[in-house]
Each structure stands twice: as structure tokens, then as C-alpha cells.
VEXMIMAR-245358 format. One record per residue: residue in one letter; x, y, z of N, C-alpha, C in turn; residue number from 1. Coordinates in nm, 2 decimals, padded with zeros to 4 digits. Example, Ala and Ser with C-alpha at 12.3 -4.5 7.8 and 13.67 -1.06 7.14 Angstrom:
# residues 2
REC   lumfi      nxx      nyy      nzz     caxx     cayy     cazz      cxx      cyy      czz   gukol
REC       a    01.32   -00.57    00.78    01.23   -00.45    00.78    01.32   -00.33    00.78       1
REC       s    01.28   -00.22    00.71    01.37   -00.11    00.71    01.29    00.00    00.79       2
***
This chain:
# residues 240
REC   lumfi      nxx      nyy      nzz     caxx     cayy     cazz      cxx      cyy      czz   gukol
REC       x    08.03    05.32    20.83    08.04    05.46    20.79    07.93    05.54    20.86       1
REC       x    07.98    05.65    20.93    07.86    05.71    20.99    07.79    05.80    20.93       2
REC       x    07.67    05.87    20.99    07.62    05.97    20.87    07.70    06.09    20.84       3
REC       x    07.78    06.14    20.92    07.85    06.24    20.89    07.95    06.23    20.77       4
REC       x    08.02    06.12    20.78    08.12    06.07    20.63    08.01    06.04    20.55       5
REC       x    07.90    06.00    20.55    07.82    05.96    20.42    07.77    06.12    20.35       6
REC       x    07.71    06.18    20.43    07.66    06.36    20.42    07.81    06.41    20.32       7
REC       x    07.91    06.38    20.39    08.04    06.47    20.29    08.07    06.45    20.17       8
REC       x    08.06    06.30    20.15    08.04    06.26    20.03    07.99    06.28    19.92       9
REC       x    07.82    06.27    19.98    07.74    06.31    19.86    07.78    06.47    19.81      10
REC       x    07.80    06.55    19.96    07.82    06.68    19.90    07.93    06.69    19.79      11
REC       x    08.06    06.62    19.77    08.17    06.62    19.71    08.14    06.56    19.56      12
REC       x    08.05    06.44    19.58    08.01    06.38    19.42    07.90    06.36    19.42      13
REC       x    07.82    06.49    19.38    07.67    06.46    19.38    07.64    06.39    19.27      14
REC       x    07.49    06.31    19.28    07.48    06.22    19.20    07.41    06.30    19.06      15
REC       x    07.45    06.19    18.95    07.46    06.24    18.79    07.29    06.24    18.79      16
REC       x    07.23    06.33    18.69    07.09    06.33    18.66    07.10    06.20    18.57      17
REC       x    06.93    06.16    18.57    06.90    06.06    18.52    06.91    06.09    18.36      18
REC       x    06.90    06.04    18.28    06.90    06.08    18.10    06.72    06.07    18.08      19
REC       x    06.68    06.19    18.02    06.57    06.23    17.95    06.51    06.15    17.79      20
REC       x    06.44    06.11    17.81    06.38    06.06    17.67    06.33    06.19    17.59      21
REC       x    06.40    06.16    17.49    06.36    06.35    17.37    06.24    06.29    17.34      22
REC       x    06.20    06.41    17.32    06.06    06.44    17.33    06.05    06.44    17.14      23
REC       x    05.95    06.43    17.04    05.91    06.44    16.97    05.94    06.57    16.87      24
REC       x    05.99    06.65    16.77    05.99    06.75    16.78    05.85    06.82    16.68      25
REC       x    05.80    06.92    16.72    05.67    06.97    16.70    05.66    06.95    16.57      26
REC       x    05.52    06.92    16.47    05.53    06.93    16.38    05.50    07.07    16.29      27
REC       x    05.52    07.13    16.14    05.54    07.22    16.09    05.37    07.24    16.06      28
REC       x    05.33    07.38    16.05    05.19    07.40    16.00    05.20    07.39    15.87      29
REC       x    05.13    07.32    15.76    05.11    07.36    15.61    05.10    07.51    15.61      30
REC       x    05.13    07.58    15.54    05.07    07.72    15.49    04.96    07.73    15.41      31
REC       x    04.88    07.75    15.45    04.74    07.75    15.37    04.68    07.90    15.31      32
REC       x    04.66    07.82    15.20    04.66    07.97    15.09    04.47    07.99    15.06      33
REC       x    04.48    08.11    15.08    04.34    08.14    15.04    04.30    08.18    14.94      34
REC       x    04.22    08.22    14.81    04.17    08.21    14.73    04.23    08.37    14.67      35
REC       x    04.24    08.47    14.76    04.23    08.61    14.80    04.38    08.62    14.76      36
REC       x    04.49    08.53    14.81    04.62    08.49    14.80    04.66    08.49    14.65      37
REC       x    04.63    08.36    14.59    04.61    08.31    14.45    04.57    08.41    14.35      38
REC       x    04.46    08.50    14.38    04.46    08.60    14.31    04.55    08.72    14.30      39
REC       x    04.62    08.73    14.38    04.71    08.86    14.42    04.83    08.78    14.31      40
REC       x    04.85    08.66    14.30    05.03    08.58    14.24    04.97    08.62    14.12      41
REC       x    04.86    08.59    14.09    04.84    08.59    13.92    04.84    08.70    13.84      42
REC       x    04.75    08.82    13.92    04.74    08.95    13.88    04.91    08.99    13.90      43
REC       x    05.02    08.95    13.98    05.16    08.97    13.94    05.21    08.93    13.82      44
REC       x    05.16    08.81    13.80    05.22    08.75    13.69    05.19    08.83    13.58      45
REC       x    05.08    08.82    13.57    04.99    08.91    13.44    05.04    09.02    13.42      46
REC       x    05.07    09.12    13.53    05.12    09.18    13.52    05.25    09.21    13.48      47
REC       x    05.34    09.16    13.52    05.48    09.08    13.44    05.48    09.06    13.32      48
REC       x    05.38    09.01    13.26    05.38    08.95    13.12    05.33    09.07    13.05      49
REC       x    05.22    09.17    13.07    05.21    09.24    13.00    05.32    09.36    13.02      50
REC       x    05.42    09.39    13.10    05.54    09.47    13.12    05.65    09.44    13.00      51
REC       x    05.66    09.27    13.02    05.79    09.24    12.94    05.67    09.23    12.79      52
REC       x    05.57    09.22    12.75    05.51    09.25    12.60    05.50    09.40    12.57      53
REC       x    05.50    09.45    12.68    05.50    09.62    12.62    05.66    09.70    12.56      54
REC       x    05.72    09.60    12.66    05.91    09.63    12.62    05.90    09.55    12.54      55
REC       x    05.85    09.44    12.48    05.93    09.38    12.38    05.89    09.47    12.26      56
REC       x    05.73    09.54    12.28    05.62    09.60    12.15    05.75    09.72    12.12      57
REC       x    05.77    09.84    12.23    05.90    09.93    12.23    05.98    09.89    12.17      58
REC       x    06.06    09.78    12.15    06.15    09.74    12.11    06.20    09.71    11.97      59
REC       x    06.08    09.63    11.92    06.06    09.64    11.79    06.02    09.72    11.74      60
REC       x    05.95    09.81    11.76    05.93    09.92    11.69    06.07    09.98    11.68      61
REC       x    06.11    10.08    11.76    06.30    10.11    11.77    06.33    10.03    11.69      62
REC       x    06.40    09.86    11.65    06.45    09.79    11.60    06.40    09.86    11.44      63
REC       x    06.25    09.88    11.42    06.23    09.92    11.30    06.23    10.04    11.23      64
REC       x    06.22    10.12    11.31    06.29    10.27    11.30    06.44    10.21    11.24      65
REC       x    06.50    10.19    11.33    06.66    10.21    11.27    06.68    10.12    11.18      66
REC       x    06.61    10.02    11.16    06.60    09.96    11.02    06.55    10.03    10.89      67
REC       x    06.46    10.13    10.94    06.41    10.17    10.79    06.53    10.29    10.80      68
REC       x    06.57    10.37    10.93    06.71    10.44    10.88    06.80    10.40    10.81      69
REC       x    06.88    10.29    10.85    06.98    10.22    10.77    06.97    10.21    10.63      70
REC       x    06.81    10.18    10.59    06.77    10.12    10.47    06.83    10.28    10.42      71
REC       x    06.76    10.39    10.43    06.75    10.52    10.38    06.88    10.56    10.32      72
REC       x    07.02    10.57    10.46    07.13    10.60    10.48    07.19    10.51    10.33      73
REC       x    07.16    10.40    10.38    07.23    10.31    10.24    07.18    10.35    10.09      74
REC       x    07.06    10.42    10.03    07.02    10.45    09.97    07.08    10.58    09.93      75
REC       x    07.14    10.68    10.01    07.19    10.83    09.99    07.36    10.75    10.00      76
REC       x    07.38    10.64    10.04    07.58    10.59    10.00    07.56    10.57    09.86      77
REC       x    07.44    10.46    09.82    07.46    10.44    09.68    07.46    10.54    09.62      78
REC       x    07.37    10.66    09.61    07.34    10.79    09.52    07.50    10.83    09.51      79
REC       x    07.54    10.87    09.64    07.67    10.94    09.66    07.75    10.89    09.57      80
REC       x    07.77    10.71    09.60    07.86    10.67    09.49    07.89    10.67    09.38      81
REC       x    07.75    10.71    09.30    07.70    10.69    09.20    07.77    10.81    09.12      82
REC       x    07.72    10.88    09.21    07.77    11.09    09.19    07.91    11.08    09.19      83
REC       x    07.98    11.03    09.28    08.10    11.04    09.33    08.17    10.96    09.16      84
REC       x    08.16    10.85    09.15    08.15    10.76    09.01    08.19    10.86    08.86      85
REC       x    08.04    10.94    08.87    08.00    11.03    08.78    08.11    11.14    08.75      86
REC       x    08.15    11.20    08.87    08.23    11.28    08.88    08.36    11.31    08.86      87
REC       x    08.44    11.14    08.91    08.54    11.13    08.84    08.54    11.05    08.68      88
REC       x    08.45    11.02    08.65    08.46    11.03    08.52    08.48    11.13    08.42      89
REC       x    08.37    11.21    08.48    08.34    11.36    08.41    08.49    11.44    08.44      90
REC       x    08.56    11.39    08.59    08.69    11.48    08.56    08.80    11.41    08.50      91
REC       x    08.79    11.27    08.43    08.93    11.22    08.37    08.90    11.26    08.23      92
REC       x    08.73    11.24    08.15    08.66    11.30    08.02    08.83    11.43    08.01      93
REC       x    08.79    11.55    08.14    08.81    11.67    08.12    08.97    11.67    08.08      94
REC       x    09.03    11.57    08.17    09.18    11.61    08.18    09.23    11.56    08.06      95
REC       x    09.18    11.43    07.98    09.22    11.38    07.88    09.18    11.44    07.78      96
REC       x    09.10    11.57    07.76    09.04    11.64    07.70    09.18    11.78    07.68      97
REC       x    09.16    11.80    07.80    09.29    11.92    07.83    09.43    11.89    07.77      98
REC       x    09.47    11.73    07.77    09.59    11.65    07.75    09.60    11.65    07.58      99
REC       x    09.46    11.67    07.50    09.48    11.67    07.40    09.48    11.79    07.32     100
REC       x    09.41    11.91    07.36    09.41    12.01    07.32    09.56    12.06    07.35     101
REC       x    09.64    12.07    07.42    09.78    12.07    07.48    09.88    12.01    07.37     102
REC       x    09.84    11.85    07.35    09.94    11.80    07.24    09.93    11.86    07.08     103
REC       x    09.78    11.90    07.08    09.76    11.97    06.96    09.79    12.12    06.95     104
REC       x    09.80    12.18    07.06    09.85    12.31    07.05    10.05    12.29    07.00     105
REC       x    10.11    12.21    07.07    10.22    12.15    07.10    10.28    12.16    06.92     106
REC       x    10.14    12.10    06.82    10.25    12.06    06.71    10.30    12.19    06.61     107
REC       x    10.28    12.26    06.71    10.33    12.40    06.63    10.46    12.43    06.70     108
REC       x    10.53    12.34    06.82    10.66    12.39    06.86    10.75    12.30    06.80     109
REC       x    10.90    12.34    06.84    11.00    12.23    06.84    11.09    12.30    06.91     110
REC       x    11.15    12.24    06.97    11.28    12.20    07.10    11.43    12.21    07.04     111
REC       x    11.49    12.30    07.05    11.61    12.32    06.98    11.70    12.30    07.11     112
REC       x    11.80    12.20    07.16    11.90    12.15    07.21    12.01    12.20    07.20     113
REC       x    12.09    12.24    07.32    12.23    12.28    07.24    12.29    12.36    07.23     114
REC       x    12.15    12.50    07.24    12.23    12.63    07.16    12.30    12.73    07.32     115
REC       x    12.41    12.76    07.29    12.50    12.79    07.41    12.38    12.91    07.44     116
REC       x    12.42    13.01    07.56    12.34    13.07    07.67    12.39    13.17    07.70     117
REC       x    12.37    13.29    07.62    12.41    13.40    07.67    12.31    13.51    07.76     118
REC       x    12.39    13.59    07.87    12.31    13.66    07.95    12.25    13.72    07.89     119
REC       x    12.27    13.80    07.77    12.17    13.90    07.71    12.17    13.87    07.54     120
REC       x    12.10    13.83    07.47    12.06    13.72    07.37    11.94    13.77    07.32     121
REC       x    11.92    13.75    07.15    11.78    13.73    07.16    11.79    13.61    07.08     122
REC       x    11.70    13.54    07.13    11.70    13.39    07.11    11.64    13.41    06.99     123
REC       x    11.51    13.45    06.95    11.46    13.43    06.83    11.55    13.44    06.71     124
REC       x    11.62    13.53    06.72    11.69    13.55    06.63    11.84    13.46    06.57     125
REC       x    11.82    13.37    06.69    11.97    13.28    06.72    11.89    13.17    06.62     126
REC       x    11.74    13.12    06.67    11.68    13.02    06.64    11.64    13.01    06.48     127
REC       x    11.63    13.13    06.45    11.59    13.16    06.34    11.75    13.11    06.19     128
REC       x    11.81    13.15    06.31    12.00    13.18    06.15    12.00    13.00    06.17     129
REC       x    11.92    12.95    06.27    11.96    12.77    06.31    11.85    12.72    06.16     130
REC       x    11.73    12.78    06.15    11.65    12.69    06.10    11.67    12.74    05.91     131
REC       x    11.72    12.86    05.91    11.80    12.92    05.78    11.86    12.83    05.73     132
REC       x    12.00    12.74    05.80    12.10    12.67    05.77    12.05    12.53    05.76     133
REC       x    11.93    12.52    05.78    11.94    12.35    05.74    11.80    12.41    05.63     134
REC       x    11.77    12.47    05.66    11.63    12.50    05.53    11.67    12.60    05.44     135
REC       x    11.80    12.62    05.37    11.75    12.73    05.31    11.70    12.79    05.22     136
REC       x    11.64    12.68    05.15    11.54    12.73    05.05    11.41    12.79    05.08     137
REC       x    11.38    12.82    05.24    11.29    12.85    05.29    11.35    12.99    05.38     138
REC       x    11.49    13.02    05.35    11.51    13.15    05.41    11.44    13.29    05.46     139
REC       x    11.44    13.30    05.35    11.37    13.43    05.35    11.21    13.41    05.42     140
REC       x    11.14    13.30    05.40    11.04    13.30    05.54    11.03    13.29    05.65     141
REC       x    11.16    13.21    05.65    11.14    13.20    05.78    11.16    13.25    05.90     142
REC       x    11.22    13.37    05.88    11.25    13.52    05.91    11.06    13.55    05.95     143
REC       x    11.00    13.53    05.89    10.86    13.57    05.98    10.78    13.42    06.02     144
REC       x    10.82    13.34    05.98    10.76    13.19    05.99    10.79    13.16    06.19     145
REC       x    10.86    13.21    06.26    10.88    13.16    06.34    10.81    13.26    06.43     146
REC       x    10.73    13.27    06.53    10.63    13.34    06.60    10.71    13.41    06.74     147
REC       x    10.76    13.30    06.82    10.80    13.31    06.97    10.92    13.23    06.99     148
REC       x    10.99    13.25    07.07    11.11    13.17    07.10    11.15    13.19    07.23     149
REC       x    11.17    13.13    07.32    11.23    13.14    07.46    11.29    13.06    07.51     150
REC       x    11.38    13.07    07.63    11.45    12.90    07.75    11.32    12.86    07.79     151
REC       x    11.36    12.71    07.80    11.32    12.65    07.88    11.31    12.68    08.03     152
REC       x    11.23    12.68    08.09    11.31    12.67    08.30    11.35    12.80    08.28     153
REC       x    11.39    12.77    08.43    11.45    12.93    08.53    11.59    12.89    08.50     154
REC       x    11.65    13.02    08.50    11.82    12.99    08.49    11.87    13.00    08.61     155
REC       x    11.94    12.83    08.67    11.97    12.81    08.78    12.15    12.90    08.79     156
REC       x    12.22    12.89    08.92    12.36    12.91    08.91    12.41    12.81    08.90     157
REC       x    12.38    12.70    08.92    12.49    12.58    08.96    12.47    12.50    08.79     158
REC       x    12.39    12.62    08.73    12.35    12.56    08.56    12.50    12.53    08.47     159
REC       x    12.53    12.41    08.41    12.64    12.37    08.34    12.58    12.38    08.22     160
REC       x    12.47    12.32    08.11    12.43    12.31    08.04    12.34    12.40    07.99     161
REC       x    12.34    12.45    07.87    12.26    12.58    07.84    12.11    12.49    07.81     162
REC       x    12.01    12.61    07.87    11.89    12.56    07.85    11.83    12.54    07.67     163
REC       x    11.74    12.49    07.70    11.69    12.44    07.61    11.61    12.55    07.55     164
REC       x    11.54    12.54    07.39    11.47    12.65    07.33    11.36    12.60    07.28     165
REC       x    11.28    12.66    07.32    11.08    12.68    07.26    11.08    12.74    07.15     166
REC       x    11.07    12.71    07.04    11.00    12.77    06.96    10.88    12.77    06.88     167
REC       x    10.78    12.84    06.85    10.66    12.83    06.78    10.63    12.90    06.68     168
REC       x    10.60    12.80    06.55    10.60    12.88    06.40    10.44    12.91    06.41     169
REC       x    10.42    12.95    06.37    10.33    13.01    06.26    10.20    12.90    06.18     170
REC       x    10.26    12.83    06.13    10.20    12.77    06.10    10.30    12.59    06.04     171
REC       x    10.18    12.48    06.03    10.25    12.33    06.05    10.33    12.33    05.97     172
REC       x    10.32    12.39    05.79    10.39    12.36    05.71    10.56    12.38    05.74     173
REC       x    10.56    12.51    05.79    10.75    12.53    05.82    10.76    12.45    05.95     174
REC       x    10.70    12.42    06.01    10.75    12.33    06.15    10.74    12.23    06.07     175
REC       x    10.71    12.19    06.03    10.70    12.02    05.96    10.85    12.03    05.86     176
REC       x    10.83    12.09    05.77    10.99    12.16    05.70    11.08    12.14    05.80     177
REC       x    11.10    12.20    05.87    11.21    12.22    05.98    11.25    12.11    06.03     178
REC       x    11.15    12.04    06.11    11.19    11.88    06.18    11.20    11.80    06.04     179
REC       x    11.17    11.79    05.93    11.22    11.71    05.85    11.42    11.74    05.80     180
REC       x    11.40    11.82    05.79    11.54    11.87    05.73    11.59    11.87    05.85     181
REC       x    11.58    11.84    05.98    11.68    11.84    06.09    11.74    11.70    06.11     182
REC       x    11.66    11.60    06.06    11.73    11.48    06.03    11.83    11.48    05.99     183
REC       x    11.97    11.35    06.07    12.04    11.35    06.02    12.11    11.48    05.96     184
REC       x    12.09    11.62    06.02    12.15    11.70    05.96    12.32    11.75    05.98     185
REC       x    12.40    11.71    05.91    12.54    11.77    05.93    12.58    11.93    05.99     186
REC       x    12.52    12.02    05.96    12.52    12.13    06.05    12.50    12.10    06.22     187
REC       x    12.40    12.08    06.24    12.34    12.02    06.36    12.41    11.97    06.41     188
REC       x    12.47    11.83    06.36    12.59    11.78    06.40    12.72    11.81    06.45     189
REC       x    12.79    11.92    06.34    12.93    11.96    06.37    12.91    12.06    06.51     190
REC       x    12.79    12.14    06.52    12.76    12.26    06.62    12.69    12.21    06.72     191
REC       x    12.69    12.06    06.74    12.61    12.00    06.88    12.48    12.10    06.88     192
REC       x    12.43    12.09    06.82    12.28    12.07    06.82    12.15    12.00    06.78     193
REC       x    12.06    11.97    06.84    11.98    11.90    06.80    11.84    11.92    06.88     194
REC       x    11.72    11.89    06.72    11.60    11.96    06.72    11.53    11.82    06.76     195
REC       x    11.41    11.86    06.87    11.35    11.74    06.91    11.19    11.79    06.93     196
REC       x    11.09    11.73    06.96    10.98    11.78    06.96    10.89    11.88    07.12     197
REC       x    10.86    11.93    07.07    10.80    12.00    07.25    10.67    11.88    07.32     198
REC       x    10.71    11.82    07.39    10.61    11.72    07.43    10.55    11.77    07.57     199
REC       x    10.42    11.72    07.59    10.43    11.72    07.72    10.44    11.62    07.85     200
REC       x    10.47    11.67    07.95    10.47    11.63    08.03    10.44    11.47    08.09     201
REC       x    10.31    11.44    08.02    10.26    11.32    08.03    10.35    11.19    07.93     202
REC       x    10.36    11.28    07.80    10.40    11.20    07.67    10.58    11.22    07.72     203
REC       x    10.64    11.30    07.76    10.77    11.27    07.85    10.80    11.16    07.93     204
REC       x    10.71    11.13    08.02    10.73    10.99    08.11    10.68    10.87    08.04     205
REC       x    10.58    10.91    07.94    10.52    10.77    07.86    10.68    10.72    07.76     206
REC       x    10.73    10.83    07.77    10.83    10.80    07.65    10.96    10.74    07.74     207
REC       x    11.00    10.76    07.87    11.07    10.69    07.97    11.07    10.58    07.97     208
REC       x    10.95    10.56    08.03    10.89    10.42    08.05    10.93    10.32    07.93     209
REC       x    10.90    10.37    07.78    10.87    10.29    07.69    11.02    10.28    07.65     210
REC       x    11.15    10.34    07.66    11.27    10.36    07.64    11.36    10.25    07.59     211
REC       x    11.33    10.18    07.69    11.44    10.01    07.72    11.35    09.90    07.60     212
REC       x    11.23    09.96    07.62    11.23    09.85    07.52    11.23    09.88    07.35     213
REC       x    11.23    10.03    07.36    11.22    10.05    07.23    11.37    10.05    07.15     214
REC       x    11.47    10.08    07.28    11.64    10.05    07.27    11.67    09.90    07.21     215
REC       x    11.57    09.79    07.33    11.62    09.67    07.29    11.58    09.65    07.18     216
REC       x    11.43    09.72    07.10    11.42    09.64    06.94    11.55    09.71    06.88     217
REC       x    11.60    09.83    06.92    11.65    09.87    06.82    11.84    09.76    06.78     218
REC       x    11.84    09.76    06.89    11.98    09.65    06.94    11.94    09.50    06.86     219
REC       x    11.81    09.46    06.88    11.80    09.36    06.77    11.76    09.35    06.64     220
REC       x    11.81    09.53    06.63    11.77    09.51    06.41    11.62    09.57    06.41     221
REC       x    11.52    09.53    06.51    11.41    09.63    06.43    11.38    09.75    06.46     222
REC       x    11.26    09.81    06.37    11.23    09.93    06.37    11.14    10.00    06.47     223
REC       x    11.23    10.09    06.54    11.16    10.12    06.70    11.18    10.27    06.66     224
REC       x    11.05    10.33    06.74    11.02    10.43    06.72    10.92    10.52    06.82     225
REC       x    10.92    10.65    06.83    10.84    10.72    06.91    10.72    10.81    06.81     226
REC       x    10.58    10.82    06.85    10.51    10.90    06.80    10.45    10.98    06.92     227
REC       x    10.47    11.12    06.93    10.45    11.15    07.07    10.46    11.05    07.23     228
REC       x    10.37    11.04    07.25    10.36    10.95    07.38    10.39    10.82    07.34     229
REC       x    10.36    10.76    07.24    10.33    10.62    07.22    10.49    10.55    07.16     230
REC       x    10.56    10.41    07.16    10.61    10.36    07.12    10.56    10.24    07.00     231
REC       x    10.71    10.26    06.87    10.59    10.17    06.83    10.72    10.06    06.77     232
REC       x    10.71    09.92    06.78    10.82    09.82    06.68    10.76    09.75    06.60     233
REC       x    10.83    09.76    06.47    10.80    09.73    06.35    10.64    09.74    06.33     234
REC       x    10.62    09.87    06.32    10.44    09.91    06.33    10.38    09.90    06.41     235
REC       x    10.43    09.80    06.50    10.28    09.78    06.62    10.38    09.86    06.73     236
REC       x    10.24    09.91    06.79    10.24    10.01    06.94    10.26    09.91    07.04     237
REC       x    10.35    10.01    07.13    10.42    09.88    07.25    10.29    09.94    07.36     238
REC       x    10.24    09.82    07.41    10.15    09.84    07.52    10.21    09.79    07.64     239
REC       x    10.22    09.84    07.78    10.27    09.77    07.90    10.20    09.75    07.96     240
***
């Protein structure tokens, strides 16, 4: 091979570098701390700690504020309740108070059932020839014994049944006369009418309520009965 084919050669596949032995890699400096350093971390710290002790001092304080609020607040619920307590007491005292003066004004009326309804009437005087005929040995008083007399209610149109009549005597003796001798009375009877007491409102529903069972003593033979509001069989008051 001459030098000219050997020259082309090399040019075409030059030769591979030799492989390198790695070198060592440098080692790392320590960081070296100076005294100056050390002082600066601590005075952070310290710092830090008396930050988070000053928020925690804040804190509880607030926490105790709103504690002694709460305490306060709950002190002015109890009062309230107390009041609030007081109050409806003081208003059931009143109503049951009102309820009775009401029933006792009441035993001066009686409720006459029955009596037909004319547009232009004077009732007192209708009520009056009613309590004549079952009392008459008390006639002639009772012509002033009877005080007031009026309907019951507003007079509806779609009204079938005549209203009912209020009247108030004078005094207990002829009302007491009167509902006695209305018993069982045969007048009353043949002329569909019938005398019942003026109750109120309260002693109306008490007397609903108590109804079925004062029906059922009566269906089994005993003695059932109404005293205003209250029911009572064979003596004893029905409680529900």
C-alpha cells in the first residue's frame, strides 16, 4: 500500500480518542459558622417565641372577655325567664280571675230555648208570660223580677231556628225559682221550650268534652250530671 492509499484512509476513519481516567470530583467546603451567625438564629428565635407568647397573652385575654360576656348574657336569660315565668303566671292568676267573676256575674241569667222570632217583638215581655206560667205563684213579681232580656247572636238569613234568649233577674232568689220550676215542666214541654243556664264560653266546651261520658254513666243507670263547667257521676267529678 502506498502512502497515498494509506493518507486516504486515515482521512476517511480517523482514529478513535484514547478513554480518559475521571478525575476525582472536587470536594464540598463545610459552611462555617461564626459566632456573629449563631447569634443572629437565636435573637430570631427569641424573637418568635416572644411573638407567638404575646398572641397567645391577646388571646386569652379576648377568650376571657367573651367568657365573662357569655357569663353576663346568661345571667340577663335567666332574669328574663324568670320575668317572662312571673308574667305568665300573673296573666293566667288574671284570666282565671276574669273567668270567675264572669261565672258569678252569669248566675243571675238563664237561657230560654225555643221561643219562635219575631221581626219586631219585645222579648222581655214574651220572657216574662214564659216564667208567669211555670211560676205562678210568683206572678205578679215577676213582672219586675226580670231586669233585661235579648237574642242571642246576630240574626243571620240563612237562620232556620229562632235564636236563643238572655235573660237577667234581679236578683238569685227568682232565678233560682225559675230554673227550679222549669224542671220537667209540662208547659215547656207541649210549647218546645226549654230553660238552660247562661254559661260561658269556657264551661261550654268543658261541658262538650265531658258529654260522652256523662251520656255513658247515664246509659248505665248512674247519676251523671253538670255543675257549670264540671261533670260529675254518682258524686264524684269526672277529671280527664
Amino acid at each position: 500500500m502506498d502512502c497515498n492509499q494509506q493518507t486516504s484512509l486515515e482521512e476517511e476513519f480517523p482514529p478513535l480518542p484514547l478513554p480518559r481516567t475521571p478525575s476525582k470530583p472536587p470536594l464540598l467546603k463545610k459552611p462555617t459558622f461564626t459566632r456573629e451567625a449563631g447569634l443572629g438564629s437565636d435573637d430570631a428565635v427569641r424573637s418568635l417565641a416572644d411573638l407567638i407568647n404575646n398572641r397567645s397573652d391577646t388571646l386569652e385575654k379576648m377568650v376571657e372577655s367573651v367568657r365573662g360576656d357569655i357569663k353576663v348574657l346568661n345571667a340577663k336569660v335567666v332574669y328574663i325567664e324568670k320575668r317572662v315565668q312571673r308574667n305568665e303566671d300573673s296573666a293566667l292568676k288574671t284570666m282565671n280571675r276574669v273567668s270567675e267573676l264572669e261565672r258569678y256575674s252569669r248566675r243571675w241569667n238563664l237561657r230560654l230555648q225555643g221561643l219562635t222570632e219575631d221581626r219586631v217583638e219585645d222579648v222581655r215581655a214574651r220572657v216574662t208570660s214564659v216564667c208567669q206560667a211555670i211560676l205562678p205563684e210568683e206572678k205578679e213579681r215577676l213582672s219586675a223580677a226580670i231586669d233585661v232580656a235579648h237574642r242571642a247572636g246576630k240574626l243571620r238569613q240563612d237562620q232556620t231556628k229562632p235564636r236563643g234568649v238572655v235573660m237577667r233577674f234581679i236578683s238569685r232568689r227568682y232565678r233560682d225559682a225559675v230554673w227550679k220550676a222549669a224542671k220537667n215542666n209540662s208547659y215547656l214541654q207541649n210549647n218546645g221550650l226549654r230553660f238552660s243556664e247562661d254559661l260561658t264560653q269556657e264551661d261550654r266546651e268543658n261541658r262538650q268534652k265531658l258529654w260522652p261520658h256523662i251520656k255513658k254513666a247515664r246509659d248505665e243507670g248512674k247519676t251523671a250530671y253538670f255543675v257549670g263547667g264540671k261533670g260529675f257521676v254518682n258524686g264524684s267529678e269526672i277529671h280527664l
